[in-house]
VEXKEDO-767167 format. One record per residue: x, y, z of N, C-alpha, C, O in turn. Coordinates in pm, whole numbers, plus 32768, in hexadecimal, padded with zeros to 4 digits. Layout:
! VEXKEDO-767167
XYZXYZXYZXYZ;...
! end
This chain:
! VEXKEDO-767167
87784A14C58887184A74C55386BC4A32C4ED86484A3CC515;86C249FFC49086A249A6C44D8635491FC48285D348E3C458;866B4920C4C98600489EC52F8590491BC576852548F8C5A7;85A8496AC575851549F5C5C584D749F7C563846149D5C564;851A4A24C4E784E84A79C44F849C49E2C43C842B4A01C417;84A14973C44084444925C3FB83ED48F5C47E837848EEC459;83F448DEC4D3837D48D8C54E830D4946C53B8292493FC533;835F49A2C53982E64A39C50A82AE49F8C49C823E49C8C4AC;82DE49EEC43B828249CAC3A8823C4937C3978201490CC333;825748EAC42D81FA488FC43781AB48B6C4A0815A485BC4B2;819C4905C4E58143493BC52280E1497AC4EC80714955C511;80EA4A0CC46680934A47C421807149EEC3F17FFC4A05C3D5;8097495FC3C0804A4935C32F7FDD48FAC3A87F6C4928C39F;7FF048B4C3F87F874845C44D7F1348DAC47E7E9848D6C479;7F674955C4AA7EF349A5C4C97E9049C3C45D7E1749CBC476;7ED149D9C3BC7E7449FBC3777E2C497EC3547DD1499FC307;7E2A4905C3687DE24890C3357D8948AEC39E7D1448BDC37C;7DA548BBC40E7D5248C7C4837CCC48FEC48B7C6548C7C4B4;7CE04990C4517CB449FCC3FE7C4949DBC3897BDD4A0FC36D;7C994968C34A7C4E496BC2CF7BDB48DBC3187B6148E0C307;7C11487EC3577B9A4824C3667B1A488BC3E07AA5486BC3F2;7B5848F2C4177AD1490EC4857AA84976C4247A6C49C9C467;7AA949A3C38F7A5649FBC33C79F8498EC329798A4995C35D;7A1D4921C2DB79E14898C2A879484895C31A78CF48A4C312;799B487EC3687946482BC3F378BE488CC3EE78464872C3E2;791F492CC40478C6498EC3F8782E499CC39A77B749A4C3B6;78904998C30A782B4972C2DB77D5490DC2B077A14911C241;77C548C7C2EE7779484FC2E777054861C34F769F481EC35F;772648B1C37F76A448E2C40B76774965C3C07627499BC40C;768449A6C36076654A39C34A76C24A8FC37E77064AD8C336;76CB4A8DC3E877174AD7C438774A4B87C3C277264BFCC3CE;77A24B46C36277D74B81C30C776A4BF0C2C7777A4C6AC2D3;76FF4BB7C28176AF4C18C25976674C67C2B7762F4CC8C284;76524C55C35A76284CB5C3A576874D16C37B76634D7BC33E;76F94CFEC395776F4D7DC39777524E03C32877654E7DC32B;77204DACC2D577104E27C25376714E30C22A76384E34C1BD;763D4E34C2C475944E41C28A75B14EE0C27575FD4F3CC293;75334EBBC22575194F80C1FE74BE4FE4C26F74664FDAC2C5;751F5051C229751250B4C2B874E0511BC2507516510FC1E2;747D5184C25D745351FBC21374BE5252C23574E1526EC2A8;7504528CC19E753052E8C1AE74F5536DC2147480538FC205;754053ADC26D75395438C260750F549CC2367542548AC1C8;74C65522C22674935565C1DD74B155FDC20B74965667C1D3;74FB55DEC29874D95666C2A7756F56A9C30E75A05652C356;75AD5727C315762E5725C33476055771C3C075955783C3F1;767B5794C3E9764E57E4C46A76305878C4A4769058BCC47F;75EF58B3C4DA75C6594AC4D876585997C49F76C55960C48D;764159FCC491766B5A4AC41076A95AFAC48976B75B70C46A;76BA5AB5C50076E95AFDC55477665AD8C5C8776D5A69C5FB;77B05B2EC5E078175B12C650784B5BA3C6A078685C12C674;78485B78C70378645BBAC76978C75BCFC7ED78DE5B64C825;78FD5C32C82079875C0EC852798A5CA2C886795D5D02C848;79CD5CA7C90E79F45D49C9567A515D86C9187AB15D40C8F9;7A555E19C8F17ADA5E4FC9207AD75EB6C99B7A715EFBC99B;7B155EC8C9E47B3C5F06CA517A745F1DCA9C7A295EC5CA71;7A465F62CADC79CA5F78CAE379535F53CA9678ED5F2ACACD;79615F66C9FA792C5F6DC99C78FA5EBEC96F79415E5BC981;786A5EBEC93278785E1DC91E78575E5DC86C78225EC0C83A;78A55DCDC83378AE5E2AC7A678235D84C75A78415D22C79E;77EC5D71C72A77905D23C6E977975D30C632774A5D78C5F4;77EC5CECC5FF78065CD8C53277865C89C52F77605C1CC559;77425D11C4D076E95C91C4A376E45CADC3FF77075D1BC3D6;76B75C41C39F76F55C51C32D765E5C99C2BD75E65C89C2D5;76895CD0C268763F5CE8C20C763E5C7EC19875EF5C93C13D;769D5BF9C19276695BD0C14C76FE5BA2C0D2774F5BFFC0D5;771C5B58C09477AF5B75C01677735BCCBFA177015BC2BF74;77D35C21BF7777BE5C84BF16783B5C22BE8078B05C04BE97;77FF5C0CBE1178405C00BDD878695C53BD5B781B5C88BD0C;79065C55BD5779075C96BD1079165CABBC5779085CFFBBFF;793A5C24BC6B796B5BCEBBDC79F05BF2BB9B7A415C35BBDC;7A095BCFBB2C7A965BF9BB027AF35C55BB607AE05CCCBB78;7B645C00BB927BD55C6DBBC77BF35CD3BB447C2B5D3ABB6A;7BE05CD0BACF7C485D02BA857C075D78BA647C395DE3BA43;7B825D57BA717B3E5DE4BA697B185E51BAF47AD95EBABAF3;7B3B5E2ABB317B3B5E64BBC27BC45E93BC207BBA5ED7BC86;7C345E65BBED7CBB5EACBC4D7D255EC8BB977D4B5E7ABB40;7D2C5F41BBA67D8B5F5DBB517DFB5F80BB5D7E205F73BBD1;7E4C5FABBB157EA76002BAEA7F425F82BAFC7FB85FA3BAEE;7F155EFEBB1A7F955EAABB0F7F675E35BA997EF55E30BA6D;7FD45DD9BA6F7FA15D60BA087F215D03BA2E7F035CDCBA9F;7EF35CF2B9DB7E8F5C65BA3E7EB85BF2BA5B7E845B9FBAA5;7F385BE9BA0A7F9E5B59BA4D7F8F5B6DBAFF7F5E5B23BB55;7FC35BD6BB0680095C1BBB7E7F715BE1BBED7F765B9DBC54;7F135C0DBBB67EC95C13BC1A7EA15B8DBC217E985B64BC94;7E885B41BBCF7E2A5AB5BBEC7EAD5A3EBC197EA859C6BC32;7F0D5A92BC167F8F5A56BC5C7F905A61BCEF7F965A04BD40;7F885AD8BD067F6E5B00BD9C7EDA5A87BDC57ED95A48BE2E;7E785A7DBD6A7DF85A5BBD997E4259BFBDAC7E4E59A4BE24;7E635979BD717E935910BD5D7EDE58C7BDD27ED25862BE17;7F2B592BBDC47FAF5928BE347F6858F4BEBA7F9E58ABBF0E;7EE05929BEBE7E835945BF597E1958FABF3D7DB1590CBF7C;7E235896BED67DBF581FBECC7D2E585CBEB27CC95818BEC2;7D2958D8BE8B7C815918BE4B7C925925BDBA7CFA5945BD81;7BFB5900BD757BDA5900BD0A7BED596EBCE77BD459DABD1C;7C3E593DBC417C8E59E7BBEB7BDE59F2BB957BFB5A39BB34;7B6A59DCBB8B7AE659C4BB427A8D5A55BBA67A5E5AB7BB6C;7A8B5A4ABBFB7A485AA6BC3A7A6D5AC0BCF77A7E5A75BD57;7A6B5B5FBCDF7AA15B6ABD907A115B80BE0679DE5BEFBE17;79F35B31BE3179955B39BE8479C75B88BF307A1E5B54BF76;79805C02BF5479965C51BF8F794C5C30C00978E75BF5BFE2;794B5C38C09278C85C38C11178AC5C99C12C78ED5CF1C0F3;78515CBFC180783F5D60C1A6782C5D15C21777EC5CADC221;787F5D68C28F78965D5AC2F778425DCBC35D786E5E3EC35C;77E95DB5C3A077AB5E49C3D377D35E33C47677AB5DD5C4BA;782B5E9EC4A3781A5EB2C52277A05EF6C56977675F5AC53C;776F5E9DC60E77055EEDC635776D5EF6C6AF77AB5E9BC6E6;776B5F97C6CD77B95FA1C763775C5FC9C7F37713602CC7EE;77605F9AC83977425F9BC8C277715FE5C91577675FAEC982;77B56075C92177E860BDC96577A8614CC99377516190C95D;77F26160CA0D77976211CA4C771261E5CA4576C1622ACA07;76E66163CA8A766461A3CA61762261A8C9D775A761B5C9D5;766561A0C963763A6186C8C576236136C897767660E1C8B7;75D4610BC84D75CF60B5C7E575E560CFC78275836106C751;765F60C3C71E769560FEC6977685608CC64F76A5601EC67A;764A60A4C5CC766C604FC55D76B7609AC4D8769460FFC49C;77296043C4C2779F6089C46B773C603CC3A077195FD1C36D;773D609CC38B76F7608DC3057688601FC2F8766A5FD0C352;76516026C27D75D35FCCC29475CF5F71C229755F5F3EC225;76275F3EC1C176295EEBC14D75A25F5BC0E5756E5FCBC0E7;75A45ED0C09175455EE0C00874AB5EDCC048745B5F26C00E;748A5EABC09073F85EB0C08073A45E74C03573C05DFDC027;73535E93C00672FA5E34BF7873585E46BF1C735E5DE7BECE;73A25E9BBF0673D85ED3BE6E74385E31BE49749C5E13BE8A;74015DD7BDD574645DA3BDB974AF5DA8BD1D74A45D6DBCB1;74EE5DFCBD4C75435E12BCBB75CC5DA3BCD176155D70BC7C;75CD5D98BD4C76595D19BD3975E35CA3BD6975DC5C8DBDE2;75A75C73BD2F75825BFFBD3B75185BECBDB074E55C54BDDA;74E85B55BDF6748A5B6EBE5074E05B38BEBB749F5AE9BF00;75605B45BEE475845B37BF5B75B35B6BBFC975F05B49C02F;756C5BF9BF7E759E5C78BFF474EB5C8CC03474815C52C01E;751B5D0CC094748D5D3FC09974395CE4C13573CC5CFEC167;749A5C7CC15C74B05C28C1D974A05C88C282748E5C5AC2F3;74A65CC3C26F74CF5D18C2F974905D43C36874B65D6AC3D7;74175D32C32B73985D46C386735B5C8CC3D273315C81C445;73665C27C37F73785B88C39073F95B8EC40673E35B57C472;74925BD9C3ED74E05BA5C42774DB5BF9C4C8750F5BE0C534;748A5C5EC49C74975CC5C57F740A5C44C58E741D5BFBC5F0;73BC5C2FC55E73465BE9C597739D5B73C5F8739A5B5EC671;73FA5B26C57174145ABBC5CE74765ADBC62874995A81C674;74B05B50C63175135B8CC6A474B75BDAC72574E95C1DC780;74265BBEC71373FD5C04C76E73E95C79C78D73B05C9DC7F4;741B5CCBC72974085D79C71773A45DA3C6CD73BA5DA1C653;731A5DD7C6FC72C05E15C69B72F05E94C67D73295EDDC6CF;72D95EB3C60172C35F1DC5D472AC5FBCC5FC72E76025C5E3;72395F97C64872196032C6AC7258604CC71D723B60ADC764;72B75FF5C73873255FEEC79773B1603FC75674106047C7A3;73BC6068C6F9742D60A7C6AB7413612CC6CB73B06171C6B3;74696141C6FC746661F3C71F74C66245C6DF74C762BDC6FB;75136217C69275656254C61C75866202C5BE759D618AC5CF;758C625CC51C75CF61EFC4C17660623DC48E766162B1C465;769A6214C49377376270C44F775C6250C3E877B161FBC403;7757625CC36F77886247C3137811626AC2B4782362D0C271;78576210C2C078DE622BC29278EB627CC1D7794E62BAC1B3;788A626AC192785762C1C12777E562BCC0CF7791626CC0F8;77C562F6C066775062D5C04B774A6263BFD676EF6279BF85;777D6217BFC67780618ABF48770A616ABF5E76DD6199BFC6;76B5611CBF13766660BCBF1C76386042BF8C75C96029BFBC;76B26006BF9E76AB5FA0BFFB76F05FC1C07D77395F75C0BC;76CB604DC0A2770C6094C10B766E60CCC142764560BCC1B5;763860FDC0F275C46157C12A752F611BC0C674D36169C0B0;752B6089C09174C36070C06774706023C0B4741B5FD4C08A;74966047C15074265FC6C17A73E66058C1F873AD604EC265;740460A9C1C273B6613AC23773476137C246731C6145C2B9;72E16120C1CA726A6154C19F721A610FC16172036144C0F5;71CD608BC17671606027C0FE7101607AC0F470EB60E8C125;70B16013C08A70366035C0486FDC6065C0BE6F776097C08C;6FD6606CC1486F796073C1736FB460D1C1CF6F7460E5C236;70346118C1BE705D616DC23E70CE616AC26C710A6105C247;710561A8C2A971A7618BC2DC71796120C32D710760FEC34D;720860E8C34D71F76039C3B371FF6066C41071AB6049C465;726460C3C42D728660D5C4AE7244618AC4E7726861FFC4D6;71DD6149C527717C61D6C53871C76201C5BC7173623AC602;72186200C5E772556247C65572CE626AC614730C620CC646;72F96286C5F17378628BC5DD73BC6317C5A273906354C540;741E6338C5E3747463C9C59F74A8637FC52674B46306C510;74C563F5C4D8753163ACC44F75DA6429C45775DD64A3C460;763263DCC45076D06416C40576D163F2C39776A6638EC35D;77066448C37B775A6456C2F577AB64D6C2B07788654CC2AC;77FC64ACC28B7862653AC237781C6580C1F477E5653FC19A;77FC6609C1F677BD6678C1AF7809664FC14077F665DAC161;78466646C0E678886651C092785865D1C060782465D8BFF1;785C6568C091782364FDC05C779F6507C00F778764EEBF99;77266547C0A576B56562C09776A56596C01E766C6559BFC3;76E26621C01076A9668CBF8F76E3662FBF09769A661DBEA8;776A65F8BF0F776665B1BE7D77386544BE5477556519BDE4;76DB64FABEB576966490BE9F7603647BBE5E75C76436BE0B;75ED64FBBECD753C653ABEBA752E6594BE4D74C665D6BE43;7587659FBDFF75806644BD94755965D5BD097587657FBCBD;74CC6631BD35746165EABCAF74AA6605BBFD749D65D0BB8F;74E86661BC2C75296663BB7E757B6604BB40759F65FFBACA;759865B3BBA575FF653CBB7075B464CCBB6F75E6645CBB60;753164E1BB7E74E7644CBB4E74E46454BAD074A663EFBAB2;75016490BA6474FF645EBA097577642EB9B5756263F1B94D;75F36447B9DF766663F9B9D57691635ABA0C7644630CBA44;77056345B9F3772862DBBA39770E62A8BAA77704622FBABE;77016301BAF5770062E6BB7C766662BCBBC5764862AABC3B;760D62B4BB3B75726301BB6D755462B3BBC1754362F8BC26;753E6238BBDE753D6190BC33754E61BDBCC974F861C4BD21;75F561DFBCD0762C6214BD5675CC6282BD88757E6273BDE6;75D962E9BD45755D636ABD7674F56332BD8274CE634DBDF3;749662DDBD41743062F3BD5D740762B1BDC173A562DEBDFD;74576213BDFD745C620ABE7174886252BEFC7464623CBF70;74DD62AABECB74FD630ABF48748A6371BF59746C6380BFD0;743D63C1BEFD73C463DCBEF9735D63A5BF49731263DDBF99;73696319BF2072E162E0BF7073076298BFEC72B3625CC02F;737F629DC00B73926273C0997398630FC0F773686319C168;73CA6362C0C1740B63C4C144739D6446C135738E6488C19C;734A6474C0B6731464CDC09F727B64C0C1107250651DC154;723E6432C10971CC6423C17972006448C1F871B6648AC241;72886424C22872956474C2B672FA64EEC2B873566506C305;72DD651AC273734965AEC27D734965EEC2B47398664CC2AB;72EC65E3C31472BC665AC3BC732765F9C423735B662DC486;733F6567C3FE7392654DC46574226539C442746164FFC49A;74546552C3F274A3654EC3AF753465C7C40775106633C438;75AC65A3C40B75F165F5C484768565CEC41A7695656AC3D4;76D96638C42B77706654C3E277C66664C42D77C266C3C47A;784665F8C42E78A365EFC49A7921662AC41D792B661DC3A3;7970666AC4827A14669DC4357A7A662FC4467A7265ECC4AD;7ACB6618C3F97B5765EDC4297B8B6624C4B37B8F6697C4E0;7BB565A3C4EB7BF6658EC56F7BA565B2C5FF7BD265AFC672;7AFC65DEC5C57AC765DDC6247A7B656CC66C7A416516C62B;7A7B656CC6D77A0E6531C72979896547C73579436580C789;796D64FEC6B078B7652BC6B9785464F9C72077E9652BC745;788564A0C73F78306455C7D0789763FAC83478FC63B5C827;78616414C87478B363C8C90178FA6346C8DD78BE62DDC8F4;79466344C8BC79F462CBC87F79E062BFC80479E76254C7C8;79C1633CC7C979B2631EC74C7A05635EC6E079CC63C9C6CC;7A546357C6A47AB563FDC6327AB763A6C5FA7AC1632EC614;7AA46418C54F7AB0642DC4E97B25643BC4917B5C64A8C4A2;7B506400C44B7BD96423C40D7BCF641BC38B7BDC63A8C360;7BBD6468C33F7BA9649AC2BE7C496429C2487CC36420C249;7BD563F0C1F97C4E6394C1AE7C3863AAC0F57C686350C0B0;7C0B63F6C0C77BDB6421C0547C1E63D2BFD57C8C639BBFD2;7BD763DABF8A7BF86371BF0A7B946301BECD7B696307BE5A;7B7A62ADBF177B15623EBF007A9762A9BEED7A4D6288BE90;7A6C632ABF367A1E6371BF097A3863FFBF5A7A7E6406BFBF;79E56488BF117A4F64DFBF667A4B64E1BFF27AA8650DC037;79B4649EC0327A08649BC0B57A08641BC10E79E8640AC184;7A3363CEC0B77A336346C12C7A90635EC1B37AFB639AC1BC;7A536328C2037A936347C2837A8B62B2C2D77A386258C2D5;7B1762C8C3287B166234C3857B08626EC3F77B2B62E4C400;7ACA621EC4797AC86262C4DE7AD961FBC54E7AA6618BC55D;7B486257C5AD7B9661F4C62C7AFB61F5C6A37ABB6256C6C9;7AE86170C6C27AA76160C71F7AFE613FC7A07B4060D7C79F;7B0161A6C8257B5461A1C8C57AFD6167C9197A856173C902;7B36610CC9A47AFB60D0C9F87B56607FCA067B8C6024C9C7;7B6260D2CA9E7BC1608ECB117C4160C2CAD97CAD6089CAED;7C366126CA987CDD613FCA857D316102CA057DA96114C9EE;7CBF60A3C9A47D026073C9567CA16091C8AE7C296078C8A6;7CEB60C2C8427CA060D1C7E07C9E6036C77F7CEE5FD9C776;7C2E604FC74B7C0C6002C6DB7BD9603BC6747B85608DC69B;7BE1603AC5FB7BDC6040C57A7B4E6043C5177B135FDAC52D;7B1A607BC4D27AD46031C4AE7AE6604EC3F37A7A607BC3CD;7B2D6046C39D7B686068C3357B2A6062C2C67B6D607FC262;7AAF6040C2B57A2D6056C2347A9E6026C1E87AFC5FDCC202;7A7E605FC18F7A9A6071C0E47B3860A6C0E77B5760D9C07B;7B8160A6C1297BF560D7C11E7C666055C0C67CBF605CC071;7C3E6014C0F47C685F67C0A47BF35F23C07D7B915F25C0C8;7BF05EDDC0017B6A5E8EBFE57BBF5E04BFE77B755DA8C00B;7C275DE2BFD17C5A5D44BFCC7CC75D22C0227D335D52BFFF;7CC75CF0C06B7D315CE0C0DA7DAE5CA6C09D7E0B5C9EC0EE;7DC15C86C0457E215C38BFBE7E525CE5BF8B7E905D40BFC2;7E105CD2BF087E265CFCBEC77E455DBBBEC17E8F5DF8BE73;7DF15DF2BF2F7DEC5E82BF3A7E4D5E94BFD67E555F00C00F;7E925E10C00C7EC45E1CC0757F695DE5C0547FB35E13C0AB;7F995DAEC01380195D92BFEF803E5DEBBF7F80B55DECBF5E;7FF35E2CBF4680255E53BED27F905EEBBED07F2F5EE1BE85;7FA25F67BF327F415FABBF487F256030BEED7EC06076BEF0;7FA56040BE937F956086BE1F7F31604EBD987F0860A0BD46;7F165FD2BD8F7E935FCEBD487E285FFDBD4E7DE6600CBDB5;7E026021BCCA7DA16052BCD87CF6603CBCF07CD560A3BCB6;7CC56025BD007C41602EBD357BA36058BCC97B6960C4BCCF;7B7B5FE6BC707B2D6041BBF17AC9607ABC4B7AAE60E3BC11;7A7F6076BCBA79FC60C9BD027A3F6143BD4179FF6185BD93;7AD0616CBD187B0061F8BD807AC76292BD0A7AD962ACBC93;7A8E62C9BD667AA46352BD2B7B2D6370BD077B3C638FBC90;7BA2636EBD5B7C2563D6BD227C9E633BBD6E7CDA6319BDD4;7C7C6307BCC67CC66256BD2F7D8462AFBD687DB162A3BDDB;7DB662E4BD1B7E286333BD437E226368BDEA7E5B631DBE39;7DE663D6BE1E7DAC63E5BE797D8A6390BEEE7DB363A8BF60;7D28630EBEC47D1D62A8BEF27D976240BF1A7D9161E9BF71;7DEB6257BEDB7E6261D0BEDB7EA56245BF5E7EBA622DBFD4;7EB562A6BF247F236315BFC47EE56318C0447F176317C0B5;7E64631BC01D7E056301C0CE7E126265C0DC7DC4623CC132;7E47621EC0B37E43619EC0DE7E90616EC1137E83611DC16F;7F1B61A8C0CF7F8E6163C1097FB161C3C169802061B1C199;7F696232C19A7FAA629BC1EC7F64625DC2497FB2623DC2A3;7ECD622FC2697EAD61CAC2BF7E996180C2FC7E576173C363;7EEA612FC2AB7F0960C1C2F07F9B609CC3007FC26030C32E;7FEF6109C2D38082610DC32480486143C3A8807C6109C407;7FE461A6C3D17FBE61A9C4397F926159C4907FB36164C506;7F476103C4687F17609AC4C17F546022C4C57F245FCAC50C;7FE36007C46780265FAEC47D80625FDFC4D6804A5FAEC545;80C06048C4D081206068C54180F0606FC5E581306043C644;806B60B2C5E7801960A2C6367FCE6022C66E7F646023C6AC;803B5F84C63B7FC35F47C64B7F435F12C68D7F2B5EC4C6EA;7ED95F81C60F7E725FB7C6717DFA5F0CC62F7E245EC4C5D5;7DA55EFBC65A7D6F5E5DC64E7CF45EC9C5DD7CCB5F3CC5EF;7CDE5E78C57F7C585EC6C4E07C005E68C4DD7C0B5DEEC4ED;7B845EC3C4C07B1B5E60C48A7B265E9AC3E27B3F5F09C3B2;7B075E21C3AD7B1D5E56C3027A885E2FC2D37A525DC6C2F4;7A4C5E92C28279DA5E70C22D79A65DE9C1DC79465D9CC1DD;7A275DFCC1937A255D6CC1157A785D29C1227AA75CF0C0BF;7AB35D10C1B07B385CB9C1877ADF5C14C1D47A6D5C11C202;7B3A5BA7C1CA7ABF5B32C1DA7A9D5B3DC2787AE75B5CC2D5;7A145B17C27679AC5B22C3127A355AD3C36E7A885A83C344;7A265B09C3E979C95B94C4177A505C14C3FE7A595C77C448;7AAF5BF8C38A7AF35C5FC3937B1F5CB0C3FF7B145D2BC403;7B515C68C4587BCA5CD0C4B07C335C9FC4BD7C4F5C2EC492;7C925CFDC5087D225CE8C4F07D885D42C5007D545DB0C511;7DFC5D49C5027E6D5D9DC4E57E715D94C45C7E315D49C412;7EC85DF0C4407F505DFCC3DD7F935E3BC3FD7F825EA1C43F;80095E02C3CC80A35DFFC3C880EA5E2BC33680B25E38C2C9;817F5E40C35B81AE5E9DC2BF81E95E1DC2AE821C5DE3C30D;81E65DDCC21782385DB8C1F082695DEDC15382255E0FC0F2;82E95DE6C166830D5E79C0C982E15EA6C0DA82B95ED0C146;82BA5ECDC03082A65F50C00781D85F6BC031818A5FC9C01F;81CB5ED1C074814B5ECAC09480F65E90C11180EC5EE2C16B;80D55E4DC11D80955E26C19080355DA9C1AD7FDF5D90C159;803C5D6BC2037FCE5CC5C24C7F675CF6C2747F575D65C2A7;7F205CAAC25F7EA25CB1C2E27EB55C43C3117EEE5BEEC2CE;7E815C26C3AC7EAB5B8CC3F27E1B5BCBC44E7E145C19C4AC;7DC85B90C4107D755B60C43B7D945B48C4DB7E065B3AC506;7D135B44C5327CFF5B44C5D77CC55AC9C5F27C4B5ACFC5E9;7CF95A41C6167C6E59D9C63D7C005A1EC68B7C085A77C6DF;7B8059CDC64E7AEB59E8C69B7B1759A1C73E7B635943C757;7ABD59FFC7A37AD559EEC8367A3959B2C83E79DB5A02C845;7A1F5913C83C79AB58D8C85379A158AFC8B4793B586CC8C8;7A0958C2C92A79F35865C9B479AF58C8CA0C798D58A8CA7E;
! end
């Protein structure tokens, strides 16, 4: 054994001399500095869309853009902040600030063209990296006047701020959903002058220019052909998730029901600082997604990272998301 063990180690050493005289040789011709000529960085990443079937239906994520949110500690309450930037930690994301995506489904079904909420729009109160969404259907190939419904899971800001610019709604064809309940406490001019005035007055100026098209779906109904409503209240009074069918199989589309796939998904009794009734909010959540775990039914998530889909699963007292690989072939 001994007579192998040193043949081997006279073998590596003659290979690495070998090695080292054809770098030499190398460089003595250049050779070497071709290798590391300069190349211009990069500048630019790749369209801001993905696309993939479910059953009949072709579903098209295209993004509005990262929403940031900054400090975890001021944004999920009611546990330690050890706790949380532990969890953040644990999952290799910065405990400094939580950066959110907005994920927009456009669905392709019956005959429809649905687009599931519309981001921020011009409005940049989180910064200038939202407000994307109209850049990201361009490069997906979907105009605008091609939208024949918008559904909106509630009325937030970066849910219903991209309805309506300076020059007109975008989408001049288009029906609008949304929760009556949402509607009236969003649009009720008396609360612009409270806390909230920011939120209203964008819901104002997105939904009030089309209020002739404007249409109110109930819990558990089928407002359009594979489309129901399921009333999830808390994040606001009426956020709602709604199962998209085709071919027999549902999919998800879960807004605002989770904002962090970490943190509001292992541990779903936290609280939430953007919830109207975060209490409320935490019982529609986990009643949800024990549903759709047990069910496991496949989700698209709002803010969880692009293109956000996936299962979840129970684990404890809480729950995974496991992510779906992208289907690029």
């Amino acid at each position: 054994m001994s007579k192998i063990i040193h043949n081997r180690r006279q073998f590596l050493t003659a290979s690495a001399l070998g090695m080292g005289a054809a770098t030499l040789t190398l460089g003595s011709t250049g050779l070497v500095g071709r290798a590391h000529a300069a190349a211009p960085l990069a500048t630019t990443q790749a369209p801001y869309f993905y696309r993939f079937m479910h059953g009949d239906a072709q579903v098209t994520m295209v993004s509005d853009g990262p929403l940031p949110l900054g400090s975890p500690a001021g944004n999920f309450l009611g546990v330690e902040e050890d706790v949380i930037n532990g969890m953040l930690t644990d999952n290799f994301l910065p405990t400094d600030n939580v950066v959110l995506e907005q994920n927009i489904p456009i669905v392709n079904i019956n005959g429809n063209l649905i687009l599931f909420d519309t981001g921020m729009g011009t409005i940049d109160m989180f910064g200038p990296t939202t407000g994307r969404l109209l850049k990201s259907m361009d490069e997906a190939g979907i105009a605008p006047e091609d939208i024949d419904y918008i559904v909106c899971t509630h009325g937030h800001i970066d849910h219903i701020g991209g309805i309506v610019g300076a020059s007109g709604p975008y989408f001049p064809n288009a029906e609008l959903y949304i929760s009556q309940a949402d509607f009236d406490y969003w649009t009720d001019e008396n609360k612009l002058s409270g806390g909230l005035g920011p939120f209203v007055q964008a819901a104002r100026d997105n939904l009030m220019p089309v209020r002739e098209r404007i249409s109110f779906f109930k819990d558990e109904e089928e407002f359009l052909p594979g489309i129901t409503a399921m009333a999830t209240p808390g994040h606001t009074v009426g956020h709602t998730i709604f199962m998209i069918e085709s071919g027999g199989s549902p999919l998800c589309f879960i807004g605002d029901l989770t904002h962090h796939q970490i943190l509001l998904v292992e541990r779903p009794r936290i609280e939430f600082a953007y919830d109207t009734d975060p209490k409320q909010s935490a019982d529609s959540r986990v009643r949800a997604l024990d549903m759709l775990a047990a069910n496991r039914i496949p989700c698209m998530a709002f803010h969880f990272p692009w293109p956000g889909i996936g299962h979840f699963v129970k684990m404890g007292d809480g729950f995974r998301f496991l992510p779906s690989p992208m289907q690029l072939g």
